[in-house]
N, C-alpha and C positions, 0 to 999 in steps of 0.2 A: 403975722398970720396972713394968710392969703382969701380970698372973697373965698363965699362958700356956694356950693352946686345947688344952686336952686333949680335951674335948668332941669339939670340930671336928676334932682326928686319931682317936681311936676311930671317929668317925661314917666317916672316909675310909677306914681300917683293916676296917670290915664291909663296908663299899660294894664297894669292888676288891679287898677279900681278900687285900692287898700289906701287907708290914710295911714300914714307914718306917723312914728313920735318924735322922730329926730325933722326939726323945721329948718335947719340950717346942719352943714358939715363944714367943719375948720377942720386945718393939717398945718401941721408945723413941717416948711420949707427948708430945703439943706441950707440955705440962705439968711436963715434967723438966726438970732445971736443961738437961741438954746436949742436949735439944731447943730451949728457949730460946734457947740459944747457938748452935746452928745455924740458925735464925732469922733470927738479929737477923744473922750473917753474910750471910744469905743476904741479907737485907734491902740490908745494906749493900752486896753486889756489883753485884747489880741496879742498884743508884741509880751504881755507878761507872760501870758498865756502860751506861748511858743517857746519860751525861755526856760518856763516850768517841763515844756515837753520835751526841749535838747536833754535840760539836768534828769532829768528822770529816764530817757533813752543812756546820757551818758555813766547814771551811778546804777543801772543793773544788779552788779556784783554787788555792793552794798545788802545786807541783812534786813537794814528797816524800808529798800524799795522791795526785796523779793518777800517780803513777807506782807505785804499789804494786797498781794498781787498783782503783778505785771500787766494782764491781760485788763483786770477789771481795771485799776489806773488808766490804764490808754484809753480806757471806755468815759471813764468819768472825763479827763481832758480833751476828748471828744467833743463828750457832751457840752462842755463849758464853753469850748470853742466852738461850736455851734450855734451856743446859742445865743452867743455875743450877735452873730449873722441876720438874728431873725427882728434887729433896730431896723433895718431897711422894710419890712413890713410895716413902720409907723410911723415914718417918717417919708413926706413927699406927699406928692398928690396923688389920694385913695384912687385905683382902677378896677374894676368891676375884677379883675382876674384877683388881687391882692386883696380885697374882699372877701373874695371868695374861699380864699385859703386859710386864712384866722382861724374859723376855726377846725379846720383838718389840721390844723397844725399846733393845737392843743390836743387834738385826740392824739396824736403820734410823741409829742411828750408825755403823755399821759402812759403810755403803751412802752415807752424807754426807758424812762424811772421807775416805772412798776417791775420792769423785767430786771433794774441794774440793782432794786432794793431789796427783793427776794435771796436767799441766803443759795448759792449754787450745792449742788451735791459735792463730796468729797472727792469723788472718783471727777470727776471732770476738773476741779481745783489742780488735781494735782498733774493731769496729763494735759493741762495749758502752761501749767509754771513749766515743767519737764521742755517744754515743747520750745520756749520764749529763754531759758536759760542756756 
């Protein structure tokens, strides 16, 4: 673990005149064992993840990928490959921009799973499969 911003909470502590709850911040370093290991996981989801998305671009034709649909599939592998992406926001040393985004970057999950867990109408089902086959 790496020293924590003291500095950079004093400095926010005179700015806004607000006392803080958090007295110390630690971050785990790409350079620690159990950043390593989140890594090399992440590494390795990604590539399963890519792998799921060849065989699923290459079995099309197959009954049990067109009936689960195409378009939503690529959304959900999408999504999963995504959000493997979003270990770099916790990993390293916190910067007021990467802060900053946490949480916009739950409202936008929030607002993509809500939109992929709604059941679509039939009429659009069927002129995206049409569209993808």
């Amino acid at each position: 673990m790496n020293m924590p911003l003291t500095s950079d909470l004093e400095a926010l502590r005179s700015k806004y005149g607000i006392e803080l709850c958090v007295e110390s911040v630690t971050w785990i370093s790409y350079s620690d064992t159990i950043g390593i290991v989140v890594l090399s996981f992440f590494v390795m989801m990604v590539i399963l993840t890519l792998v799921v998305i060849f065989l699923f671009s290459a079995l099309l034709w197959m009954p049990v990928v067109r009936s689960t649909g195409v378009v939503f599939g690529y959304m959900v592998l999408a999504g999963v490959l995504a959000s493997y992406f979003t270990i770099f926001f916790y990993l390293g040393e916190p910067t007021d921009s990467i802060c900053a985004t946490q949480p916009w970057l739950l409202i936008i999950w929030a607002f993509v799973f809500g939109y992929l867990l709604q059941p679509p109408p039939q009429t659009t089902t069927v002129l995206s499969l049409s569209f993808f086959v």
